[in-house]
C-alpha positions, 0 to 999 in steps of 0.5 A: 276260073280255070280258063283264067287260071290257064292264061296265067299259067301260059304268060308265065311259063311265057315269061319265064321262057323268054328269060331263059333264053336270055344271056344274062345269068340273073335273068336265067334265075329269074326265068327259073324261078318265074316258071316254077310258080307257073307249076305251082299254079298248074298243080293247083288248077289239077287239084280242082279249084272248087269250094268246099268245107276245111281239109279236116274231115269230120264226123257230119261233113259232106264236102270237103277240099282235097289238101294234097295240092296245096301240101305239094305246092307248099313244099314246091315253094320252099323248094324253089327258094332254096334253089334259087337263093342258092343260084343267086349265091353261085351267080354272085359268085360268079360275077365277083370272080370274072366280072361278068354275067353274060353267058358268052363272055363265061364260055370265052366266046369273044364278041363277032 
């Protein structure tokens, strides 16, 4: 499961690299965003993807699941909608004031 895990992981942060690199600023948020949930899903694999028993230890309870990963990555992901609601928002912004989106075109570089 881990291996499947990795690949995925791998194509994300693939993808969201590849969207980065880009001149549009709504694929750079994408791209952001894209790559923070190849984060989560790495901290999740960290944590061991095992089976196990509730998080709640009890009295007679043997095995059990570590809840810290899923607590980070819960607390990772209403990060990551904040930031990124509040990147579309400036790069809404942006494209009302100056009519663009494209990066080169911000800077004032014309077209070569």
């Amino acid at each position: 499961m881990e291996t499947i895990m990795a690949i995925v992981i791998g194509l994300l942060f693939t993808a969201g690299t590849y969207l980065i690199l880009s001149k549009s600023i709504i694929r750079i948020i994408l791209g952001t965003s894209v790559i923070s949930h190849g984060v989560h899903l790495l901290i999740l694999t960290m944590g061991g993807l095992k089976k196990g028993g509730p998080p709640l230890l009890g009295s007679d309870t043997t095995s059990f699941t570590d809840a810290l990963p899923q607590a980070l990555v819960l607390t990772a992901i209403v990060i990551n909608f904040a930031v990124t609601a509040l990147f579309l928002v400036i790069g809404f912004r942006t494209y009302k004031v100056l009519g663009t989106d494209d990066t080169d075109k911000l800077r004032g570089i014309e077209d070569e």
